[in-house]
N, C-alpha and C positions, 0 to 999 in steps of 0.2 A: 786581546783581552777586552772585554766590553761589562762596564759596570752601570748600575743604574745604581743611585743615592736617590733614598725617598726624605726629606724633613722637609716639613710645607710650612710648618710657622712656630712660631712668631717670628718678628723683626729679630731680636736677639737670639732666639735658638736658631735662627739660620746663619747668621754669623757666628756665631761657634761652631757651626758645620764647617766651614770654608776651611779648615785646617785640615780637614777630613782631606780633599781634594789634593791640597799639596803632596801630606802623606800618600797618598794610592800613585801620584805622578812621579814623585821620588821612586817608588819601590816596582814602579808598571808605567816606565816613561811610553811606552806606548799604547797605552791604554785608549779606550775611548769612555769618558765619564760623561754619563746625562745625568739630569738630577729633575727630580719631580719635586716644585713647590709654588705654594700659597701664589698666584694670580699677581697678585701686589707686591708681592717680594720676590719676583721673577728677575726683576733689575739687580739685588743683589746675587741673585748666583750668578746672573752672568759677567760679573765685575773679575771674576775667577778666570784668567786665561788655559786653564786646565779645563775647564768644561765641557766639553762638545756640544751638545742641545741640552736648553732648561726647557721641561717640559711643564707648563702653567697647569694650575690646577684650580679648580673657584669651588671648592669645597665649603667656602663663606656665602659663597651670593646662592650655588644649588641648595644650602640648608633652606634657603628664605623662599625661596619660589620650588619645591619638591617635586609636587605634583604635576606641574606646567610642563607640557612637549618637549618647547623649547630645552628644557633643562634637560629631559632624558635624551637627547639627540644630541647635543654639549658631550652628557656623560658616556654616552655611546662613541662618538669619535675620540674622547681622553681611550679610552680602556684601547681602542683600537691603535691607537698614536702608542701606548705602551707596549704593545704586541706586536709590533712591526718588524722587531727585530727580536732575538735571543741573548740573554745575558750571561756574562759567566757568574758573577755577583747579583745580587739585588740587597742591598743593604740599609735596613730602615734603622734609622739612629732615631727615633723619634718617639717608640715602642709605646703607641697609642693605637686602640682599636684601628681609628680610620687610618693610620696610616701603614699599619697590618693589612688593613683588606687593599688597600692599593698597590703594594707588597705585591700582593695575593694575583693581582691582575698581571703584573709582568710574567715575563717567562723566563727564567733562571731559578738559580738555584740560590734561595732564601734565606738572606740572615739576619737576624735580632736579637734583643735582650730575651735573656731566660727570664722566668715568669718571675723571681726572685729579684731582676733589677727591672723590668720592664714599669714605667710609672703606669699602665694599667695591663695586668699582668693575663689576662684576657687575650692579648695581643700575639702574648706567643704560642700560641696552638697554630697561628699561622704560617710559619717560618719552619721550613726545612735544615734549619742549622740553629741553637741556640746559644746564648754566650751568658755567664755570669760576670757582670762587670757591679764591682762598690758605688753604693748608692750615697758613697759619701765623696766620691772625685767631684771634682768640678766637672760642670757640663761640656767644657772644651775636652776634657782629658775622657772623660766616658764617650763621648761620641768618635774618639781617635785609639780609644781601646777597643770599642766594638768593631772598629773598621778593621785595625789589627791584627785581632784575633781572625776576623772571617776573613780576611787575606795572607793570610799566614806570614806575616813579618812585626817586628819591633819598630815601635814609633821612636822621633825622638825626643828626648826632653823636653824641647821649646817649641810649642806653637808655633806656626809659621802662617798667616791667614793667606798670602799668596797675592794679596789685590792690590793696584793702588791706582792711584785716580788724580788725572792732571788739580792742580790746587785753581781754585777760583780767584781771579786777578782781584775782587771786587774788594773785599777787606785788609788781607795781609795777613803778616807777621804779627801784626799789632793790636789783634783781635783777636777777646776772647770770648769763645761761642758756651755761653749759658743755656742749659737743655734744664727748663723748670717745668715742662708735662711729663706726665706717662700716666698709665694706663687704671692705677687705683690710688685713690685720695690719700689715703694711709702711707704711700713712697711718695707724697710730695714735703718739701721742701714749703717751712714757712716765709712769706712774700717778703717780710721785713730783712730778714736771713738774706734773702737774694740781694736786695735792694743794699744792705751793708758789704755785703762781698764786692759788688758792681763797683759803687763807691767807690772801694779798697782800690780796685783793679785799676780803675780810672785814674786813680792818683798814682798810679804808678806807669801809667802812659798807656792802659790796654784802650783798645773801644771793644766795645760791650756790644753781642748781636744774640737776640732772641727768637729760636727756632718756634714756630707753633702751630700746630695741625686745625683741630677743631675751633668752633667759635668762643667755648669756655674756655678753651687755652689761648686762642689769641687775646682774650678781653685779660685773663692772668697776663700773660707777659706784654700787653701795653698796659698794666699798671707797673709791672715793677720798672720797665723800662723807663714812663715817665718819671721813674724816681731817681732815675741813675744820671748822671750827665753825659752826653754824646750817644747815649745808649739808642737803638731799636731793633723794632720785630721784623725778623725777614720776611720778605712776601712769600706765599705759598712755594712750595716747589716739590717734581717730584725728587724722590727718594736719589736719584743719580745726579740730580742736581746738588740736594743736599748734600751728599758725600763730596763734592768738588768744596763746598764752605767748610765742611768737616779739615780736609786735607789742606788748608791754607793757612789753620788755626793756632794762634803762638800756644793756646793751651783751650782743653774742651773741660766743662764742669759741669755733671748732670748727674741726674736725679738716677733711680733707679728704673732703667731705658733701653729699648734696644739701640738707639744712636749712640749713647758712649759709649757700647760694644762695636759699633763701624768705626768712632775714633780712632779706637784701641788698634781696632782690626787694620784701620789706616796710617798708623804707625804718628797718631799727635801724642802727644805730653794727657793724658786723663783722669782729675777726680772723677770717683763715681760715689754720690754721698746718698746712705743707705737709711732708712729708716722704720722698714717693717719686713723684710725681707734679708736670706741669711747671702752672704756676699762669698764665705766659702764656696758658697755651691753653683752662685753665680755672678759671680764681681766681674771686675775687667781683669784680665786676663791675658796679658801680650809681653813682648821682649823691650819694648821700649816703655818710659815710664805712665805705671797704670797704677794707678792706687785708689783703692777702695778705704774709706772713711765712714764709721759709723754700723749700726748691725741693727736688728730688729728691735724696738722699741729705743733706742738710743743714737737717733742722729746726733751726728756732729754740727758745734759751732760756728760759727763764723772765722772766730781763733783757731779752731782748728782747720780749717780748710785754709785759712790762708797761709798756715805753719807751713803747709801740703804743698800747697802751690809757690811760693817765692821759690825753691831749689830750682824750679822748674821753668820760671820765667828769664 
C-alpha cells in the first residue's frame, strides 16, 4: 500500500494533518506514506515516524520569482519526484486549488473534499474520488474524516499526533514558554495582558521564555519580557529546535499560532487564548490538557487565563 498525503501549509494545518498518518499506520501498518508540503514545514512532517519521504514543496518562494528558469526547472524535478512511483491513495486534506493540481501531478487514485466541504470548491473537479465532510468539524477531525472515508475504515475518537521530540535540557520543568506572535494583529494578545500573566507565573516559580520570529515580534517580546522578571526572548531557531523548547515546557500559553498547535501536538499542558478567530473550528485540540480560552472578538483576561492555568501547573 503506498499513499501520498498532499497539505503544504500552514504551520498549524500541518499539524492537524499528523493525526492523519497515525490513522492510515493503525489501519495499513504497512503502508508506505509520503507526504508533500510547504518547504519550511518539511521539519514537521518528518517529526512523524510513520512517514516515509516528506517531499518539500516552495510553492511560496516559486509564486515570487515565476517566470525565472531556475524556478521552472525546481517545478520540473518536484512533478517528476511525484511520479516516480504509483500510489494507491493520493489524499489532499487541504482542498485548495494548488493543492488540487499537485494532487493532480501524482499518479494514483485521487481523493478530496466534495465541492460542498472543499474551502475552495474549484478544487474538486480534480480528484477522482470525492468526499462530503461538515464544514463545521474541527480541522483535526475533517482532515481524519477525509482520510477515512477514502481509505475505507473508522477513525478513532481521539487524536493521536504520533510525534515526540527529545525535551530541551536548557529551561525545564520550570518554564513557561509564552508564544505572543502570529501571523494577523487582530489574534494578538494586548502587551500589558502578557506582562500581568508573566508576573503571575513568576510568582509562582515559572521562568518565563519568549518565542519570536520576525524583527516586529522580536522588538514585542523584548518589551514584554523586560517587563516580567527573570523573563527572555529565545534566540532564533529553527522549527525542530523549537519543538525541543516546546516539549520541556511545565505549561505553553499562546496566541492564536501554529506552535501551540505543536505543544498540543507534543503532548505539554496548553492555553491557546483567542481573540478574532473561532477556536471550535480551530483551537488546540489533543488528549492531554489543551484549552482554548476566548473566541472572536472577546479575549480572555488575565483572570481568566490564570483560572486556566493553575490546575495545570
Amino acid at each position: 500500500m503506498r499513499i501520498l498525503l498532499v497539505k503544504t501549509s500552514s504551520l498549524g494545518d500541518v499539524i492537524h494533518n499528523l493525526p492523519v498518518v497515525t490513522d492510515l499506520r493503525r489501519h495499513f501498518p504497512d503502508a508506505a506514506i509520503d507526504w508533500v508540503v510547504e518547504e519550511g514545514f518539511a521539519e514537521i512532517a518528518g517529526l512523524h515516524p510513520g512517514v516515509r519521504r516528506v517531499i518539500p514543496a516552495a510553492l511560496r518562494r516559486w509564486r515570487k520569482a515565476l517566470f525565472a528558469p531556475a524556478t521552472w526547472r525546481e517545478i520540473g524535478a518536484f512533478r517528476a519526484t511525484l511520479q516516480e512511483e504509483g500510489y494507491d491513495l493520493v489524499i489532499d486534506t487541504q482542498g485548495l486549488l494548488k493543492s488540487a493540481l499537485i494532487a493532480r501531478m501524482a499518479r494514483g487514485k485521487r481523493c478530496g473534499y466534495a465541492a460542498t466541504a472543499a474551502r475552495e470548491p474549484l478544487a474538486a473537479r480534480f480528484y477522482d474520488a470525492r468526499f462530503d465532510v461538515p464544514k463545521h468539524l474541527h480541522a483535526v477531525e475533517r482532515n481524519r474524516r477525509l482520510a477515512a472515508l477514502a481509505g475505507g475504515y473508522a477513525a478513532t475518537p481521539v487524536p493521536d499526533y504520533g510525534i515526540a521530540v527529545p525535551p530541551a535540557p536548557t529551561f525545564g520543568r520550570t518554564s513557561a514558554i509564552l508564544l505572543t506572535a502570529t501571523s494577523r494583529d487582530d489574534k494578538l494578545w494586548p502587551e500589558d495582558r502578557w506582562i500581568g500573566l508573566g508576573r503571575a507565573l513568576h510568582g509562582r516559580g515559572l521562568t518565563c521564555l519568549l518565542p519570536a520570529g520576525s524583527s516586529a515580534e522580536r522588538e514585542r517580546a523584548t518589551r514584554i519580557a523586560q517587563a516580567i522578571p527573570g523573563a527572555s526572548v529565545a534566540p532564533p531557531m529553527r522549527l525542530a529546535e523549537l519543538a525541543a523548547q516546546l516539549a520541556a515546557a511545565r505549561i505553553v500559553i499562546g496566541v492564536d499560532t501554529g506552535l501551540v498547535h505543536l505543544a498540543a501536538a507534543l503532548g505539554r499542558p496548553v492555553l491557546a487564548l483567542f481573540s478574532a478567530s473561532d477556536p471550535a473550528l480551530t483551537g488546540v485540540l489533543a488528549a492531554t490538557p489543551a484549552i482554548n480560552l476566548g473566541s472572536r472578538g472577546q479575549p480572555p483576561g488575565v483572570g481568566d487565563v490564570l483560572a486556566a492555568a493553575m490546575p495545570l501547573l
